[in-house]
C-alpha positions in Angstrom: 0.0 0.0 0.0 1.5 3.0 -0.6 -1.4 5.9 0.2 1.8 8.4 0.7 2.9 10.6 3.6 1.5 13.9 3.5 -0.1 14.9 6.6 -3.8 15.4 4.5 -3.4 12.1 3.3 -2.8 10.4 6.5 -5.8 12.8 8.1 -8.0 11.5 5.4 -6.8 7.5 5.9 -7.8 8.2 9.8 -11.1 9.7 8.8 -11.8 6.9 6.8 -10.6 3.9 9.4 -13.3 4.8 11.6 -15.5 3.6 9.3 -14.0 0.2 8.3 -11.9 -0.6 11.6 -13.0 0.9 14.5 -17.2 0.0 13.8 -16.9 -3.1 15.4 -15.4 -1.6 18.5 -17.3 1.3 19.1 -20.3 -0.9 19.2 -19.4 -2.8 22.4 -20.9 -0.8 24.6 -24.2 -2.0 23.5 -23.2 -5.7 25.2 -20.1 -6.0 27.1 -21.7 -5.2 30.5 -24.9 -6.9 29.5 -23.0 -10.3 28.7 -20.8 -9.6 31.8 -23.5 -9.7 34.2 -25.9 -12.9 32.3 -24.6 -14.9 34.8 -25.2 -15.8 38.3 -23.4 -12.7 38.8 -25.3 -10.0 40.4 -24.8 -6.2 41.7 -24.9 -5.5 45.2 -25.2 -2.1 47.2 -21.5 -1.3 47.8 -21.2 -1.1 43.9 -18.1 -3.2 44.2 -18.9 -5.7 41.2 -20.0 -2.8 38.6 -16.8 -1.4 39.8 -14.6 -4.3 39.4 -15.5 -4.9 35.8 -15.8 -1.0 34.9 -11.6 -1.5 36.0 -11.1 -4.9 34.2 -12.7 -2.8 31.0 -10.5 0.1 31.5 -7.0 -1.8 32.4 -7.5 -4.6 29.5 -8.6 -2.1 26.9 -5.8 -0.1 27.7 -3.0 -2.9 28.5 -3.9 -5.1 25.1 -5.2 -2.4 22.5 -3.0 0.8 23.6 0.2 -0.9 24.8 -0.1 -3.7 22.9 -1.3 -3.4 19.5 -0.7 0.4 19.0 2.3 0.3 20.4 4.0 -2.9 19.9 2.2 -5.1 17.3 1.6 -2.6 14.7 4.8 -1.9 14.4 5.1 -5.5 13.2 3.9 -5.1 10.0 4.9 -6.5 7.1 5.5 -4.0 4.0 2.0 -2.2 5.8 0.4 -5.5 6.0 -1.2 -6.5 9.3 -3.0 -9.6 10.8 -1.6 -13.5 11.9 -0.3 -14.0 7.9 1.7 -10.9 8.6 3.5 -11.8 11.2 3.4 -15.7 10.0 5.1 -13.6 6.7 8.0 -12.1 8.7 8.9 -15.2 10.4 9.1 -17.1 7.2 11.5 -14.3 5.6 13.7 -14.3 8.3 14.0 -18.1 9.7 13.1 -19.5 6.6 9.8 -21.1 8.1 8.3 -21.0 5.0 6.7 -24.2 3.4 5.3 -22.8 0.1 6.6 -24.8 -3.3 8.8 -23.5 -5.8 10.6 -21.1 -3.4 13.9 -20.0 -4.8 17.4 -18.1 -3.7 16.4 -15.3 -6.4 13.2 -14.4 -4.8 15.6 -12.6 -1.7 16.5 -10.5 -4.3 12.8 -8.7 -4.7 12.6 -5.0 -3.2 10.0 -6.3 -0.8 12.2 -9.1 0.7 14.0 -6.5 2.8 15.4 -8.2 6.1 17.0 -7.3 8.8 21.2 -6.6 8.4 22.0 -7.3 12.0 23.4 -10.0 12.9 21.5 -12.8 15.1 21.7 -13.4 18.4 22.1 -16.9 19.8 18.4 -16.9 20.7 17.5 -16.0 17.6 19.9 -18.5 16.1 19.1 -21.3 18.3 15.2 -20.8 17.3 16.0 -20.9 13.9 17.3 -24.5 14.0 15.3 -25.7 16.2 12.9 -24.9 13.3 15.2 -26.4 10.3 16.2 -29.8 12.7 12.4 -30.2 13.3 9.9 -29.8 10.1 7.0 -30.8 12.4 7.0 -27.6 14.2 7.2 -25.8 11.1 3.6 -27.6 10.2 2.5 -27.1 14.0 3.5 -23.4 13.1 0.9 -22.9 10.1 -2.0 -25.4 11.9 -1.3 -22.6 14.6 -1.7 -19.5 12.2 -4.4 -21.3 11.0 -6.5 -21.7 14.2 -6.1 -17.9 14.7 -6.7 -17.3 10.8 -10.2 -19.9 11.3 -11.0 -17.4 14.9 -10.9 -14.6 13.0 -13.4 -15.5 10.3 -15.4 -17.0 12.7 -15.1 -13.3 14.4 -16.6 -12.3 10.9 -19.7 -14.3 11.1 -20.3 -13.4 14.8 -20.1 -9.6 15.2 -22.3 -8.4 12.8 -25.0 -10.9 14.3 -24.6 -9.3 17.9 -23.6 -5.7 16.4 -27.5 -5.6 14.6 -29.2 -7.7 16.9 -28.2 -5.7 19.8 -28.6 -2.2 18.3 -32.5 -3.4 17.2 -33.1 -5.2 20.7 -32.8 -1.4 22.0 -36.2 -0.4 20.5 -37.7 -2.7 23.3 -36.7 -0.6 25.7 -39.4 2.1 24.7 -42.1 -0.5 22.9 -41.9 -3.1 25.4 -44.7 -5.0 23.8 -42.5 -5.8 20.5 -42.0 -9.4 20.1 -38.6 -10.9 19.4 -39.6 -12.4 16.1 -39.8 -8.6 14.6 -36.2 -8.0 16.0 -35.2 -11.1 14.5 -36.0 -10.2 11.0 -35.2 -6.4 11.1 -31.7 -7.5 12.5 -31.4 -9.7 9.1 -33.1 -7.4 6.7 -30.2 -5.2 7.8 -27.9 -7.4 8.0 -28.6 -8.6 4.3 -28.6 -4.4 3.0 -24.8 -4.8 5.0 -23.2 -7.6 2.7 -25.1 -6.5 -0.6 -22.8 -3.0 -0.9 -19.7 -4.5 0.0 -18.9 -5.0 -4.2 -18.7 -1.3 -3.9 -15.8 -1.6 -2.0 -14.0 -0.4 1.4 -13.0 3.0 0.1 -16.6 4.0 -1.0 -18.0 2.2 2.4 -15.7 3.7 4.6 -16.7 7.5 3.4 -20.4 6.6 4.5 -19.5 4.9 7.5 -17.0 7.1 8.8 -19.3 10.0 9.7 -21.7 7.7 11.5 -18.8 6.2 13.5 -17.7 9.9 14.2 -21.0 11.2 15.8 -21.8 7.7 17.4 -18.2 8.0 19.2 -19.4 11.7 20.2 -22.5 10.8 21.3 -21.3 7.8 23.3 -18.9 9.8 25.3 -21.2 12.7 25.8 -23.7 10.5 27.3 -21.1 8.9 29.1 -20.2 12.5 31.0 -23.3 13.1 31.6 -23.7 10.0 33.6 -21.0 10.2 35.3 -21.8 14.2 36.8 -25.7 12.9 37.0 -25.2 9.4 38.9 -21.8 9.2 40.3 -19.0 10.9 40.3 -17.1 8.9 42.0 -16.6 6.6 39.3 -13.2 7.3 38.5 -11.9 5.4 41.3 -12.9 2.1 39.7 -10.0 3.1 37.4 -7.2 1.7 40.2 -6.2 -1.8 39.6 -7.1 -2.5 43.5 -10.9 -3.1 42.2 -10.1 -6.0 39.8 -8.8 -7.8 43.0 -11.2 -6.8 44.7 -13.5 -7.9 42.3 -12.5 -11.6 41.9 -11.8 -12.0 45.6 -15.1 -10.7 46.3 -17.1 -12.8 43.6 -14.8 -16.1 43.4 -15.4 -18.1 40.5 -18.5 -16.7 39.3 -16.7 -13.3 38.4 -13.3 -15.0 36.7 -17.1 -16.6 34.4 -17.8 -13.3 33.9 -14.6 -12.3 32.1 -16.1 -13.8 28.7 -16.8 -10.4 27.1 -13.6 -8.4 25.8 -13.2 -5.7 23.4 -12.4 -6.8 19.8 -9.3 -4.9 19.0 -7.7 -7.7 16.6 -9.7 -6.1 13.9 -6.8 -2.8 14.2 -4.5 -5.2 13.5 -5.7 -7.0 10.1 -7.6 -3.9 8.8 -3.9 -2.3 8.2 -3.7 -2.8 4.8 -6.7 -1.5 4.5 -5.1 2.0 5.4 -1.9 2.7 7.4 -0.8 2.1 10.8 0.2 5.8 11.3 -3.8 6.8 10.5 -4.9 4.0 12.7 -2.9 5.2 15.2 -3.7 8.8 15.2 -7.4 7.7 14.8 -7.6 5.2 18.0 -5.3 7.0 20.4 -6.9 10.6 19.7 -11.0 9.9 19.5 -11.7 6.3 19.7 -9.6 5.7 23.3 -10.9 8.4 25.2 -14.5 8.2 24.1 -15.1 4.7 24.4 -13.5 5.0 28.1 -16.3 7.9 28.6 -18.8 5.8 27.5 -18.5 3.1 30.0 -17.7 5.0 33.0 -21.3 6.4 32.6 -22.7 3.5 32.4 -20.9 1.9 35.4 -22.3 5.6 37.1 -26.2 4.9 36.0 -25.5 1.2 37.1 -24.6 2.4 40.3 -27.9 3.7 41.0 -29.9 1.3 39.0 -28.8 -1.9 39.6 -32.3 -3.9 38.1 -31.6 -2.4 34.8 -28.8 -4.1 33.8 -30.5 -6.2 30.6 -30.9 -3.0 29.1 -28.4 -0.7 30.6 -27.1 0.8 28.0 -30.4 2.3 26.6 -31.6 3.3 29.9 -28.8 5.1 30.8 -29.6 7.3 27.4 -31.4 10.8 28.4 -34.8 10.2 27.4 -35.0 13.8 25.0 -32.2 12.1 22.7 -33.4 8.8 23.0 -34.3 8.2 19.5 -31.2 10.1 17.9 -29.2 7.8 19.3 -31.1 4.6 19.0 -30.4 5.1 14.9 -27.4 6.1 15.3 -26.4 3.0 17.2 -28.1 1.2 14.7 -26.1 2.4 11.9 -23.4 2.4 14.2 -23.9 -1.7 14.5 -23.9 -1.9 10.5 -20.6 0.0 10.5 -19.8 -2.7 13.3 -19.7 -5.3 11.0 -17.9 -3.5 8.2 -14.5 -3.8 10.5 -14.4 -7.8 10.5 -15.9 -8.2 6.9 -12.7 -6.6 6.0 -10.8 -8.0 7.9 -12.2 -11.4 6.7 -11.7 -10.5 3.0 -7.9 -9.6 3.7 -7.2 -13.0 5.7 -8.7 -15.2 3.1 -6.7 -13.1 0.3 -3.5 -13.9 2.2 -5.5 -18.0 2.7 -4.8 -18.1 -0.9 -1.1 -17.6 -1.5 -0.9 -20.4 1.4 -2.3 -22.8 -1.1 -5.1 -22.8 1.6 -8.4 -21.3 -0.5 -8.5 -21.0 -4.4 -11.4 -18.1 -4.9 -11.7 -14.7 -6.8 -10.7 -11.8 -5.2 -11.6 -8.7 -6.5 -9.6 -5.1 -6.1 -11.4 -2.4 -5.2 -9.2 0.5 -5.1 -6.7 1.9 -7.9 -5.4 3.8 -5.2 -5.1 1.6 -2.2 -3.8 -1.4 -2.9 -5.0 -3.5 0.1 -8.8 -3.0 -0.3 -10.8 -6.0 -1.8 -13.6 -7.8 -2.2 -14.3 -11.4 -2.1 -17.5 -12.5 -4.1 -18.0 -15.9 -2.5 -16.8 -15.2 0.6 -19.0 -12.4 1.3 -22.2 -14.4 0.9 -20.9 -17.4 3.1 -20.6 -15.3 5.9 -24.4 -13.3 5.2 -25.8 -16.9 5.0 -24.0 -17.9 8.8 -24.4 -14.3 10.0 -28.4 -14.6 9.3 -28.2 -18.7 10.7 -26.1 -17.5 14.1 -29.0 -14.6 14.6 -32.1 -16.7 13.4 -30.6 -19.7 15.6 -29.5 -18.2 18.7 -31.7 -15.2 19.2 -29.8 -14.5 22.8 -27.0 -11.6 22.7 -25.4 -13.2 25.5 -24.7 -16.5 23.9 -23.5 -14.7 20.9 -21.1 -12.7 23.0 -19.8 -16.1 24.4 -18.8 -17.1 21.1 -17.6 -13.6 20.2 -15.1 -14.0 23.7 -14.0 -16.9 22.3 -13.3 -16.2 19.4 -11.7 -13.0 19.5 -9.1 -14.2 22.8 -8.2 -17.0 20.7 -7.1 -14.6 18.0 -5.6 -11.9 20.2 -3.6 -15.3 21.9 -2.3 -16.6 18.4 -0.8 -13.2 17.4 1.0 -12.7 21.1 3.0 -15.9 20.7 3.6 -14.8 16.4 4.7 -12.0 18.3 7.2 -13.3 20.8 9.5 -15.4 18.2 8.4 -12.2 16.1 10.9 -9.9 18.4 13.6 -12.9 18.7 14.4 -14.1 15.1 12.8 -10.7 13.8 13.7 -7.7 15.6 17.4 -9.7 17.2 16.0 -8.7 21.3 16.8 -11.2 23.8 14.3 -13.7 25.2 13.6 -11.4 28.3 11.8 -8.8 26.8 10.2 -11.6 24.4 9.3 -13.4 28.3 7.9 -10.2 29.5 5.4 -9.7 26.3 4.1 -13.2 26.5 3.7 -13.1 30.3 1.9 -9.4 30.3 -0.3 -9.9 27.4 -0.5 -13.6 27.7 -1.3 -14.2 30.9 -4.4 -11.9 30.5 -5.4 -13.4 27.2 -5.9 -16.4 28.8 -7.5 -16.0 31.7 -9.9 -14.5 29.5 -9.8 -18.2 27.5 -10.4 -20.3 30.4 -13.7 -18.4 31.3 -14.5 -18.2 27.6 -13.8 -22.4 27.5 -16.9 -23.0 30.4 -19.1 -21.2 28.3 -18.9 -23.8 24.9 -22.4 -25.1 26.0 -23.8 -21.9 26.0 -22.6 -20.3 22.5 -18.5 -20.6 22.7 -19.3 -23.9 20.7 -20.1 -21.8 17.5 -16.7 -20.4 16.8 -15.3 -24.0 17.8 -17.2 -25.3 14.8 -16.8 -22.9 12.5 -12.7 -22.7 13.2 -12.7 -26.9 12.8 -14.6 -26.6 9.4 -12.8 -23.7 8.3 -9.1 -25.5 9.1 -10.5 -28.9 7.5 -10.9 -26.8 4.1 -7.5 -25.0 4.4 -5.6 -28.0 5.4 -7.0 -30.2 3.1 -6.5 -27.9 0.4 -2.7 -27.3 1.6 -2.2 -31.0 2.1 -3.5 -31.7 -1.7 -1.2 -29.0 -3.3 1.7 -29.7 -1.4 1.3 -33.6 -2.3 0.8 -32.8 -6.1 3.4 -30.6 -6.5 5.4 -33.5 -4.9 4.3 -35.2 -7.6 5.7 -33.3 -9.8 8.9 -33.1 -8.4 9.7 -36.4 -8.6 8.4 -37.2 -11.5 9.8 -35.1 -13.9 10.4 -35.9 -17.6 13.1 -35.7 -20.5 12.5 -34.3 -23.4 12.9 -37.2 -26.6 12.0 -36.3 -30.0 9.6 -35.1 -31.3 8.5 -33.1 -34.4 8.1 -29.3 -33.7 5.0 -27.7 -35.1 4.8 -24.0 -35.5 3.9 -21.3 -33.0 4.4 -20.7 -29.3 2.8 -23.1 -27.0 2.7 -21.7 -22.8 2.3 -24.8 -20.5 1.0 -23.7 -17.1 2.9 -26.1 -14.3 3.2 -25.6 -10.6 7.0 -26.1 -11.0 9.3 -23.8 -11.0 12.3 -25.9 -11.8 12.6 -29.1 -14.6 9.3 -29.8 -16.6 6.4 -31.3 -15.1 4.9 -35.0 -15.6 1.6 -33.4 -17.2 3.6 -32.3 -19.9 5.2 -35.7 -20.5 1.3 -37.4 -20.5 0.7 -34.8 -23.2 3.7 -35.6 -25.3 3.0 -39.4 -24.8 -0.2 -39.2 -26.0 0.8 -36.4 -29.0 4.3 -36.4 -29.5 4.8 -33.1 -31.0 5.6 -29.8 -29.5 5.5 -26.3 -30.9 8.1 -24.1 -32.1 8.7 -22.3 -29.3 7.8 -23.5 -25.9 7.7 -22.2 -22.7 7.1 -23.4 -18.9 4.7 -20.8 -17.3 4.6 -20.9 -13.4 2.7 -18.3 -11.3 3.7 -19.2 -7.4 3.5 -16.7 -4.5 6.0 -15.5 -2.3 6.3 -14.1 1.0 6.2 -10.7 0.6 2.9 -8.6 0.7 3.3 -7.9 -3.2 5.5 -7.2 -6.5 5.7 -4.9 -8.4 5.1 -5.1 -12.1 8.7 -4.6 -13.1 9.8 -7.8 -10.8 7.4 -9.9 -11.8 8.8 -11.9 -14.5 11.4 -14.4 -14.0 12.9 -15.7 -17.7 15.0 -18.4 -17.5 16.7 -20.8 -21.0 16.3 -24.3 -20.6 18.5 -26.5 -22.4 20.5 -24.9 -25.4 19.6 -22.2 -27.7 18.6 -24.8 -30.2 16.0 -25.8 -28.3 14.0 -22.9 -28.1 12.9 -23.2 -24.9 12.2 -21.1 -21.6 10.5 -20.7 -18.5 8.7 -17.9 -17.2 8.0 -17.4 -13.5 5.1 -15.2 -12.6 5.4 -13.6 -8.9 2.9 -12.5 -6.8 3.2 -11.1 -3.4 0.0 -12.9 -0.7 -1.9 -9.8 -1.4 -1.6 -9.3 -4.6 -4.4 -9.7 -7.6 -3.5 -12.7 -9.2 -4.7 -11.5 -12.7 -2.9 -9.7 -15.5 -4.8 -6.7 -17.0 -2.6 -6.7 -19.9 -2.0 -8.9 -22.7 -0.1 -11.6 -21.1 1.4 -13.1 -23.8 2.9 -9.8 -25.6 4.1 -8.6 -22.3 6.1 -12.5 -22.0 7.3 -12.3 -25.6 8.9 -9.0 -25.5 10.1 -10.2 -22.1 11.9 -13.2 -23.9 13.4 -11.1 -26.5 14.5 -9.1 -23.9 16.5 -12.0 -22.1 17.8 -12.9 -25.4 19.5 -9.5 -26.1 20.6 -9.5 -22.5 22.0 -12.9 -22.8 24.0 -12.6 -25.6 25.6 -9.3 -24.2 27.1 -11.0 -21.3 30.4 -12.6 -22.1 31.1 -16.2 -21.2 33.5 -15.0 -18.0 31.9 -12.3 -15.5 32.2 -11.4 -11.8 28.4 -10.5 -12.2 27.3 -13.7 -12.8 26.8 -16.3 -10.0 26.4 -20.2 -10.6 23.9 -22.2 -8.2 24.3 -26.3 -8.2 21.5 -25.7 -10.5 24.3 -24.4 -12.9 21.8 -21.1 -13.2 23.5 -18.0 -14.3 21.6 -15.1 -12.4 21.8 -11.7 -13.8 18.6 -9.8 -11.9 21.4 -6.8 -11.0 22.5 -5.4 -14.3 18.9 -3.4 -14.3 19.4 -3.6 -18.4 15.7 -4.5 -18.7 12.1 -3.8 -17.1 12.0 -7.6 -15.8 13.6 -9.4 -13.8 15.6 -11.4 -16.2 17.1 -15.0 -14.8 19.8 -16.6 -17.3 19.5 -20.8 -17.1 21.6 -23.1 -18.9 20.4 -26.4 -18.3 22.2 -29.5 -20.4 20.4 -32.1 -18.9 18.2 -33.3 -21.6 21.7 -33.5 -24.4 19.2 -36.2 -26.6 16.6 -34.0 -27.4 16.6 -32.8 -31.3 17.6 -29.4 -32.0 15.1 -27.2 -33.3 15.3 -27.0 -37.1 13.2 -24.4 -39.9 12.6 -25.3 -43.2 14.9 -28.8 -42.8 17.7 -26.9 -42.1 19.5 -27.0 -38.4 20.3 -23.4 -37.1 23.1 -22.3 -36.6 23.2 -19.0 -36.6 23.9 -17.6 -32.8 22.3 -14.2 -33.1 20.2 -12.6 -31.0 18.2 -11.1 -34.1 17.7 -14.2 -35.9 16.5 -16.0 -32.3 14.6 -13.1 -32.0 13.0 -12.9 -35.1 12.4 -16.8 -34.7 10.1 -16.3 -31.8 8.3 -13.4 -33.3 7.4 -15.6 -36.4 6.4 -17.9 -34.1 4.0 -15.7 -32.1 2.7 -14.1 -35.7 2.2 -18.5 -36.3 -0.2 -18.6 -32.9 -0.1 -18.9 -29.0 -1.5 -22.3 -27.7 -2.0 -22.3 -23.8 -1.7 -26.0 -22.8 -3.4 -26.5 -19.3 -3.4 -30.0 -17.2 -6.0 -30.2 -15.0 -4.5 -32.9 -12.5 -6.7 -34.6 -10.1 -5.3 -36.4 -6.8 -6.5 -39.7 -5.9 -5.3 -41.2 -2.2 -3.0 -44.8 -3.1 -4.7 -48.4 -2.0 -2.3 -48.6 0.7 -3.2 -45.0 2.6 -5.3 -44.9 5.6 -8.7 -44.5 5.9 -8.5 -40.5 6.9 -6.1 -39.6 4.0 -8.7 -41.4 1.3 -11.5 -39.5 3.1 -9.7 -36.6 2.8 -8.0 -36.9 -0.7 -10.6 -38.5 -2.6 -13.8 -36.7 -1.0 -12.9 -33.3 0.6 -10.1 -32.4 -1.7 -11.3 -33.9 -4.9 -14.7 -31.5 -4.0 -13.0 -28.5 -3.2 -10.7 -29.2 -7.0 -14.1 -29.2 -8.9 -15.7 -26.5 -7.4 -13.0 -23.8 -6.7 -11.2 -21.7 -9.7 -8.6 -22.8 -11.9 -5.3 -20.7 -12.1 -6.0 -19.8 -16.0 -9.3 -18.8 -14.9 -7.2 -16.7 -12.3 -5.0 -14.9 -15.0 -6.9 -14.8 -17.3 -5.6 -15.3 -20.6 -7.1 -15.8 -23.9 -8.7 -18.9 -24.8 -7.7 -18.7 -28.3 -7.0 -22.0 -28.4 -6.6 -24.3 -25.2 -5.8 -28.1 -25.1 -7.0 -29.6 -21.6 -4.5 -32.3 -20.7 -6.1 -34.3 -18.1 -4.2 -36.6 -15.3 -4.7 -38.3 -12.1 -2.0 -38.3 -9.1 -2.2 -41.4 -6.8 -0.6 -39.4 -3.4 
């Protein structure tokens, strides 16, 4: 994202966050003490329990959102990416964690793949093989990003249901006789309106949601002062740590059961893209802090005094001449709500993708910022669960269960990201890594363990959702990872064959040696086209590319061959979809490498040879790709290409060049497998299930990569082939 640094841009990203990240946390008020108190918790005349949790709101809002995400987490980012894949990101870039396919030494050399220069320290060092001695943590590692990526889009499914439905429940309070049925289907009417605009996108939502945010922030904190002068001014004392204490010593177990409701600031985190962390900053510490702290000391001050009205506190605490006002502006308010996580939700399952963990379209929505998207299917998976979670449940304090649960899980996953995060990342020693864990930890769960007694009573909804969620993305991952195995180790030679004329592009998964589909299609027609080359589009661990590093051309065999590879990069945000014609942007990137290639004598200090015996020349910054030179003698059997009967001889860059141009004017043939996985006789009963049922599923119905980039479908042979994994 690169919105730019002037202060009127980073005013107007600020403006705009409050519409798309700080919704869902300005509408907490509406439940927290509710939810708190649905217990066998009750208030008592010395005020001490509306106290107690009016300081466990204060002291955890501002220990885990103000010191810990603004200040330390944040800071975290990767490129201006946020969120668990973030973090997950920097870990693989600097301890090599990473467990994608086709990862190579010349993808360090991208702009993006900036890493630290100093040197480790021997806890970083010792971390970092620990990690390489033992693969299974590395899988433990992403089953653990997973669990907090699954939490969070189970977090996407369950705020919106309690934002509505608690915003609509208000309008009991002054028509008492209203049945719950007629909340019910307002709540999803509105919650249906919600997921229909989100193809618009986040930058057009967030300028109508930010001015509703805005007033409902002002209106919330003057309500709250008012409270406060009106009911009790004493209030401010519950902000001393001596009334948590007091709290659970007073109230035993019941009140550490009480701690199930906490404030869902995650959604800061993995909206970051969306914006920038500098106008998240500015917009949390400046309005959203202090007026969400307003807001619940006056309602702790009208609970003081009213201690029977706790079910609907928050709307009896509103002065009865602004009553209404309010009541639609919370309601909006509880729409904007949901805006935060749907976002958030769209930007995890972007990054799901480049894991080899979801296959699904992702749309961009902004030329200008690059981090706002859209996901088509995704959005009406979660309106579908949003509108069964509100029909199903009907109680706000079951949903908040599942929301505690949910959102601790997720806060818990990215503290421990974050400790190895400031040991193999930022080179500090294990203490201050120690003391992050055990400050924001230790909190985190506690508030776990009294989310965990409440499964029965809504906590098992993110539970499900999270194991349903992981099956997908592991099954996918586990499919892809055991194809492209597949691949690997069976890789073919080339034997002769006649060449017919044009340019054929082969879409593989592999980014080195030429894959086994290519040697079924060879088998069954064994001829090849003039010109051929490899195409490979793999992800790497970097937010994103840019277009002049995006091509990777690489020679394999000799010149007389007339054939190349072309790697296609994408960073784990990026669009995965060429606007341009694809294949005139890779033939003038071939000629390219050609002119390059015969420039460079046989004997340089610029060029490096791998055990690949790959001559790398991305430095000489002679063309607008990144241009990799491969000689690969491997396949010495194969027939030179010939023209007209007669072998080629001349070494020129024009007359190779010319060559390939005749062959484009010939035709472009895009040659796709489509390779489908079947589990062998011999696997267990699981790995069938899961390879020949869940995975073989989720193949058929989820996109195809040349559906992905789209090219054009001039022509496009379909070479079909089953893998027994």
């Amino acid at each position: 994202m690169s919105p730019g640094h002037s202060c009127a841009n980073v005013l107007t990203l600020a403006y705009q966050s409050l519409g798309v990240v700080y919704g869902d946390l300005s509408t907490s008020p509406l439940y927290v003490y509710k939810t708190s108190f649905s217990g066998k918790l009750s208030l008592k005349e010395d005020d001490e329990e509306i106290f107690g949790v009016l300081s466990f709101i204060f002291w955890i809002f501002t220990i885990i959102a103000l010191f810990k995400y603004v200040f330390i987490v944040m800071s975290a980012d990767d490129d201006g990416e946020g969120g668990t894949f973030a973090l997950y990101s920097l870990l693989c870039r600097h301890a090599r964690l990473s467990i994608l396919p086709n990862q190579q030494p010349t993808d360090e050399n991208l702009s993006a793949y900036s890493t630290e220069d100093s040197a480790d320290t021997w806890q970083s060092s010792l971390l970092k093989l620990f990690f390489e001695k033992h693969p299974r943590f590395q899988k433990g590692l992403l089953i653990f990003v997973l669990l907090g990526t699954c939490m969070t889009i189970g977090d996407g499914v369950i705020t919106p249901a309690i934002s509505v439905f608690s915003a609509v429940l208000g309008v009991q309070v002054k028509i008492n006789q209203l049945h719950d049925n007629y909340v019910v289907i307002v709540s999803c009417i509105i919650l249906v309106g919600l997921f229909s605009i989100q193809h618009h996108g986040t930058h057009r939502v967030a300028f109508m949601f930010a001015p509703v945010v805005a007033a409902w922030l002002l209106c919330i904190s003057g309500i709250g002062i008012y409270n406060i002068f009106r009911w009790n001014r004493q209030v401010y004392r519950a902000l001393s740590p001596v009334y948590m204490f007091r709290f659970l010593k007073t109230t035993g177990i019941e009140g550490w059961l009480s701690l199930t409701t906490v404030l869902g600031v995650e959604t800061m985190y993995a909206d970051m893209g969306h914006f920038s962390a500098l106008s998240i900053k500015i917009a949390f510490t400046c309005l959203v802090y202090p007026c969400l702290i307003l807001a619940y000391m006056g309602e702790a001050a009208f609970l003081s005094k009213h201690h029977y009205d706790i079910e609907r506190s928050f709307y009896k605490a509103i002065p009865e001449a602004v009553f209404w006002p309010v009541f639609i502006v919370a309601t909006f308010d509880a729409v904007v709500g949901s805006q935060a996580v749907i976002s958030a939700t769209f930007s995890i399952i972007s990054q799901c993708c480049a894991l080899n963990c979801f296959r699904v379209k992702i749309v961009h929505t902004s030329s200008k910022i690059y981090g706002q998207i859209y996901v088509p299917e995704v959005n009406w998976i979660l309106m579908c669960l949003c509108l069964a979670v509100t029909i199903g449940l009907w109680d706000p304090n079951m949903m908040g269960h599942a929301y505690g649960l949910a959102i601790t899980t997720v806060m818990f996953v990215t503290t421990c990201l974050m400790t190895l995060v400031i040991i193999m990342v930022w080179k500090q020693g294990i203490i201050k890594a120690l003391t992050c864990f055990l400050l924001f930890g230790s909190i985190e769960l506690l508030y776990i363990s009294a989310s965990v007694c409440k499964v029965a009573e809504g906590g098992w909804i993110p539970i499900l959702l999270s194991f349903i969620f992981m099956a997908i993305m592991f099954t996918w991952n586990y499919g892809t990872m055991k194809k492209h195995q597949f691949d690997v180790e069976n890789k073919v030679s080339m034997s002769k064959m006649v060449r017919v004329p044009g340019i054929g592009l082969i879409f593989s998964n592999l980014a080195s040696g030429i894959p086994a589909i290519f040697g079924h299609f060879i088998t069954n027609l064994p001829a090849s086209h003039q010109v051929l080359v490899f195409v490979c589009a793999k992800s790497v661990q970097v937010p994103y590319v840019s277009e002049n590093e995006r091509l990777v051309i690489s020679r394999i065999g000799p010149k007389e061959f007339y054939m190349f590879r072309c790697i296609v990069r994408y960073g784990y945000n990026d669009m995965q979809q060429e606007n341009y014609n694809f294949e005139i942007k890779l033939v003038s990137a071939i000629i390219q490498f050609i002119e390059i290639e015969d420039s460079v004598p046989e004997q340089t200090n610029e060029l490096t040879i791998d055990d690949g015996r790959n001559l790398n020349m991305e430095d000489l910054g002679q063309s607008q790709h990144t241009l990799k030179l491969n000689w690969s003698h491997s396949e010495k059997n194969c027939l030179p290409f010939s023209c007209d009967g007669q072998q080629v001889q001349d070494e020129s860059y024009k007359f190779e060049s010319f060559q390939i141009l005749r062959a484009k004017e010939l035709g472009v043939t895009y040659i796709v497998g489509y390779s489908y996985a079947e589990a062998k006789k011999s696997s267990t009963i699981l790995k069938k299930f899961g390879i020949d049922v869940v995975y073989a599923f989720l193949s058929k119905n989820c996109r195809e990569p040349d559906i992905m980039l789209e090219v054009a479908h001039t022509s496009l042979p379909e070479v079909g082939m089953v893998y027994h994994v």
